[in-house]
TIVORO-159468 format. One record per residue (C-alpha): residue number from 1; y, z, x; residue in one letter. Coordinates in nm, 2 decimals, always signed. Example, Ala and Ser with C-alpha at 12.3 -4.5 7.8 and 13.67 -1.06 7.14 Angstrom:
! TIVORO-159468
<lumfi 1,<-0.45,+0.78,+1.23>,"A">
<lumfi 2,<-0.11,+0.71,+1.37>,"S">
! end
This chain:
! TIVORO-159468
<lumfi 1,<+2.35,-5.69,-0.40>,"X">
<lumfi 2,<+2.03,-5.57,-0.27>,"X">
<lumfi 3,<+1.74,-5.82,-0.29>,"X">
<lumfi 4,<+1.44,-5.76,-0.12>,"X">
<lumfi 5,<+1.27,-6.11,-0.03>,"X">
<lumfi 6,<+0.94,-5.98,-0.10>,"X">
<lumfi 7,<+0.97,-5.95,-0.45>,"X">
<lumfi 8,<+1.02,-6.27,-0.70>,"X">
<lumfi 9,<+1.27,-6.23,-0.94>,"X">
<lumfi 10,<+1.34,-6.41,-1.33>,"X">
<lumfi 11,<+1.70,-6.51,-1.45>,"X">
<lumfi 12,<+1.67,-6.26,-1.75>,"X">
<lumfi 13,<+1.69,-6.01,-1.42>,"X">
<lumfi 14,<+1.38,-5.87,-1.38>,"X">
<lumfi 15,<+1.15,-5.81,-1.08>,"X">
<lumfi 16,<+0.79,-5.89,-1.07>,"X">
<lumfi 17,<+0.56,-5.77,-0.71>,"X">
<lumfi 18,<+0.23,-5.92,-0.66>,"X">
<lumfi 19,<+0.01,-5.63,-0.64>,"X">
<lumfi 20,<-0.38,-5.64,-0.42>,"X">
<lumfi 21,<-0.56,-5.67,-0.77>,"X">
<lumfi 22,<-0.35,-5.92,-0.86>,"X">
<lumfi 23,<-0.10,-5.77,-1.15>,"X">
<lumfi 24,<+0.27,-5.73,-1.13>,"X">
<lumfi 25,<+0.45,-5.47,-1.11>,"X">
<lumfi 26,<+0.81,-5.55,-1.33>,"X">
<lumfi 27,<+1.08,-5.37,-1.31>,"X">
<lumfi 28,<+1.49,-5.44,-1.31>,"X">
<lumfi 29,<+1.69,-5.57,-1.06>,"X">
<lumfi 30,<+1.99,-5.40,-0.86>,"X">
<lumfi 31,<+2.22,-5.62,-1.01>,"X">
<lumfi 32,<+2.11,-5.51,-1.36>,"X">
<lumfi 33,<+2.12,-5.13,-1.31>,"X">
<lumfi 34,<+2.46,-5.19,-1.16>,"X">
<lumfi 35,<+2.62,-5.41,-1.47>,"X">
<lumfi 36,<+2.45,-5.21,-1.71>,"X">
<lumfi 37,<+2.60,-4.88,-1.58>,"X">
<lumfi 38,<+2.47,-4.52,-1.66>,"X">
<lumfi 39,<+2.10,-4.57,-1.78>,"X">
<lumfi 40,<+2.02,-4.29,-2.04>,"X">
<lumfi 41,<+1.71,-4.49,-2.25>,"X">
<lumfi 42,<+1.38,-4.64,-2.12>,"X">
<lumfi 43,<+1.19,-4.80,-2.40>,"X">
<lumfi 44,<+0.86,-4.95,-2.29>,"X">
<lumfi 45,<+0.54,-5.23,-2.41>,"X">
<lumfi 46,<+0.20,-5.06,-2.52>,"X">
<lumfi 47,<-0.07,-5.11,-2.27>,"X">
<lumfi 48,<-0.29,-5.36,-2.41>,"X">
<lumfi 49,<+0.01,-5.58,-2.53>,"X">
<lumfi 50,<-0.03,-5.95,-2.49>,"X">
<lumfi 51,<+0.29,-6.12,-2.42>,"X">
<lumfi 52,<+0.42,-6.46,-2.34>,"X">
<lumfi 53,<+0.68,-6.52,-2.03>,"X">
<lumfi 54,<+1.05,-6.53,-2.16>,"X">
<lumfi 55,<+0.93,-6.26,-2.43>,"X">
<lumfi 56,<+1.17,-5.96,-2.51>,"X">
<lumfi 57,<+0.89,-5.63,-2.47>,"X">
<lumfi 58,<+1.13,-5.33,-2.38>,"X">
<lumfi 59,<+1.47,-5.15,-2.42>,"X">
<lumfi 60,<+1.70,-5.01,-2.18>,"X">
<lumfi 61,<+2.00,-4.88,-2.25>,"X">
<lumfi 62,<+2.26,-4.68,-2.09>,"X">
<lumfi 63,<+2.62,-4.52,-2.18>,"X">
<lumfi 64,<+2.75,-4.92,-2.23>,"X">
<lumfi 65,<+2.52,-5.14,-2.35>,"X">
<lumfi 66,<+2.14,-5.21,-2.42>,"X">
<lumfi 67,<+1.94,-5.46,-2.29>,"X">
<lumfi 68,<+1.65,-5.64,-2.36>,"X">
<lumfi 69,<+1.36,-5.68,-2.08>,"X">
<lumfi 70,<+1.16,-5.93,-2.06>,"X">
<lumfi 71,<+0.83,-6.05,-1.95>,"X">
<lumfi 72,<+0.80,-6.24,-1.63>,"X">
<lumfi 73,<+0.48,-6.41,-1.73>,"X">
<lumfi 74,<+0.25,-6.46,-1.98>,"X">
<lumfi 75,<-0.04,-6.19,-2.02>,"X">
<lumfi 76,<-0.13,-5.84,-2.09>,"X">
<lumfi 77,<+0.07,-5.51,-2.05>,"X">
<lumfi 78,<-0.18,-5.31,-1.84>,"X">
<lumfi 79,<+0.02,-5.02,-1.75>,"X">
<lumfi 80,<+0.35,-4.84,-1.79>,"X">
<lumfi 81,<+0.58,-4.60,-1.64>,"X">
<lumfi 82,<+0.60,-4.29,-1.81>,"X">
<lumfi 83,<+0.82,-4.14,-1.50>,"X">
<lumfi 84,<+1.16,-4.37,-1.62>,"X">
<lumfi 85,<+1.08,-4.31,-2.00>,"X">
<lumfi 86,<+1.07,-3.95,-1.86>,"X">
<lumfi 87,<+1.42,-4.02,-1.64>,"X">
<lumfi 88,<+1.55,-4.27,-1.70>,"X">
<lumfi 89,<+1.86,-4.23,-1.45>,"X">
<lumfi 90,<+1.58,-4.28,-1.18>,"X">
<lumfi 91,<+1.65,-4.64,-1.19>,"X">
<lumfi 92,<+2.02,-4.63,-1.10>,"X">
<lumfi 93,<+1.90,-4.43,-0.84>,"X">
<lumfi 94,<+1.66,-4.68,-0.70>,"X">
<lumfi 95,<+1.59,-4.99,-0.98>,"X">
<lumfi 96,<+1.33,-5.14,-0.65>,"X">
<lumfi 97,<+1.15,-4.79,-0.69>,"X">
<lumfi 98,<+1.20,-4.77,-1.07>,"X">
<lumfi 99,<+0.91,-5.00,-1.21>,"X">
<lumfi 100,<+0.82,-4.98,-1.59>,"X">
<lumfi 101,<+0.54,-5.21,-1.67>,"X">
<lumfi 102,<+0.26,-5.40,-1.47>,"X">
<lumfi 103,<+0.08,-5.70,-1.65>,"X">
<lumfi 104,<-0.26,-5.90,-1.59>,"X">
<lumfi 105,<-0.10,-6.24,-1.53>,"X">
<lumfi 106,<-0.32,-6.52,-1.78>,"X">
<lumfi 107,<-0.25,-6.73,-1.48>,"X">
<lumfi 108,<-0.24,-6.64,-1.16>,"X">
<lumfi 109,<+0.03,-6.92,-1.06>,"X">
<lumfi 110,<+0.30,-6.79,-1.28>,"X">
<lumfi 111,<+0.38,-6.57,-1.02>,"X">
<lumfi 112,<+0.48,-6.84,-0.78>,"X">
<lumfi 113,<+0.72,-7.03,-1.08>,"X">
<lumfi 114,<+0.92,-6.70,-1.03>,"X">
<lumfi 115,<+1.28,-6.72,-0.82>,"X">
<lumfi 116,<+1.28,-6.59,-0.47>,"X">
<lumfi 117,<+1.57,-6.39,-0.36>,"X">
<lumfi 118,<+1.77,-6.68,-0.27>,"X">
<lumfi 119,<+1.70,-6.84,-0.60>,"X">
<lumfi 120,<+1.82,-6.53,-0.82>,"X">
<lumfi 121,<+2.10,-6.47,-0.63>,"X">
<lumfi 122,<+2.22,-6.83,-0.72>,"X">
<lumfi 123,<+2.17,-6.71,-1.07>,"X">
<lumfi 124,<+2.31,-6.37,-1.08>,"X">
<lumfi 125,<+2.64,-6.44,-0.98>,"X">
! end
């Protein structure tokens, strides 16, 4: 299972980056493309959402299942990724690569309550 330390990870499976103006950039983790299989439907939040941490705000599905993503943290949906809605087999090919939505954090410190790769790994398996 590839988990790059970097990143934090939540145990819904989602990875959230800390990015210089301090959003997140969320997207799925490695293990979650793989168990989920084929990926044929990326559905996403609307910028400008507000959300709350543990929240369901988009779809995937692929050939086996659909799955709920969720937010990492608390705040507001400030961009998305219209590249995976686009194709959305781009994040089996890569689900590090493969973001779909960044959010404003309300706090700041959210980011930190996150697991780090050690953490979600614990979880995952």
């Amino acid at each position: 299972m590839k988990l790059p330390a970097e990143l934090k990870y939540a145990a819904t499976h989602e990875w959230s980056r800390k990015e210089n103006d301090g959003t997140l950039t969320v997207g799925i983790t490695d293990h979650a493309q793989y168990t989920l299989g084929d990926i044929v439907f990326v559905q996403l939040p609307e910028v400008g959402r507000a959300v709350k941490a543990g929240e369901e705000i988009a779809m995937i599905e692929s050939v086996k299942a659909a799955s709920g993503i969720h937010a990492p943290v608390s705040g507001s949906i400030v961009a998305t990724n219209q590249a995976v809605v686009d194709a959305p087999e781009g994040v089996n090919d890569d689900a590090y690569a493969a973001w779909l939505f960044r959010i404003q954090p309300a706090n700041a410190a959210d980011f930190d309550s996150l697991l780090d790769a050690a953490g979600y790994e614990a979880v995952a398996e």
